[in-house]
C-alpha positions in Angstrom: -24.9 -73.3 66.1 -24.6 -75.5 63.0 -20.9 -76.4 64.0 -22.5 -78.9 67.1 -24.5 -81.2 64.6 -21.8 -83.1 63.8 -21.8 -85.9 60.5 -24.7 -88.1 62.9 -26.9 -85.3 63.2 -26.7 -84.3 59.4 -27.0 -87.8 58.2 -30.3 -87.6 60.1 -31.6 -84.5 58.7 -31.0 -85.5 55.2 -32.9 -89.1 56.0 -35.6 -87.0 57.0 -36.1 -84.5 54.7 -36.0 -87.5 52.3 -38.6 -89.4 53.9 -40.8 -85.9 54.3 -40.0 -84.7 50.6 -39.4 -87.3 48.4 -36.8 -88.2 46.6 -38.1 -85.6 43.4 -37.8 -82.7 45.6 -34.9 -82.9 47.3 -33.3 -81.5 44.4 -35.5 -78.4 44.0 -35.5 -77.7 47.4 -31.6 -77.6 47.5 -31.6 -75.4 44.5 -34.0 -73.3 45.7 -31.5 -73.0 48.7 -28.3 -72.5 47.1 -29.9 -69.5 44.5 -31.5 -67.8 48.0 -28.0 -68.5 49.8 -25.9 -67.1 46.5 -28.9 -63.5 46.2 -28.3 -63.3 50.6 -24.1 -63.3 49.5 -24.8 -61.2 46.3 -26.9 -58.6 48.7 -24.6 -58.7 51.1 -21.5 -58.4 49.2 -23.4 -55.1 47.6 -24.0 -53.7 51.1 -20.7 -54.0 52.3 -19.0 -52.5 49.3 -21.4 -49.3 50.0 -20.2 -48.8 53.2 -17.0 -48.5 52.4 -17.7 -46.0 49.5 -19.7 -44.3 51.9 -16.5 -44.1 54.5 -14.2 -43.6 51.7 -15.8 -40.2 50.8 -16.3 -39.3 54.3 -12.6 -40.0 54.7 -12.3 -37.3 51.4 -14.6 -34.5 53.0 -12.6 -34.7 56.2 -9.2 -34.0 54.6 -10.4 -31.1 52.4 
């Protein structure tokens, strides 16, 4: 989805959200991003190594 905007369409974006925001909260708003982007990776990250615990010891109860 994001791979079709292209360097146009995100130079338009960003003129927007500065004209909508301001130039004092663009900042906040983009950390504020990134710390929800790096808790989504964090949570995922978490998930996925359960999973494979979880198959791990299924793997163990099978063989014994």
């Amino acid at each position: 989805m994001l791979s079709n905007i292209g360097v146009p369409g995100l130079i338009l974006i960003l003129t927007l959200a500065l004209i909508i925001f301001g130039p004092k909260k663009l900042p906040e708003i983009g950390r504020a991003f990134g710390q929800t982007l790096k808790e989504f990776k964090k949570s995922t990250k978490e998930l996925t190594e359960d999973v494979m615990q979880d198959i791990e010891e299924e793997k163990k109860n099978l063989t014994k």
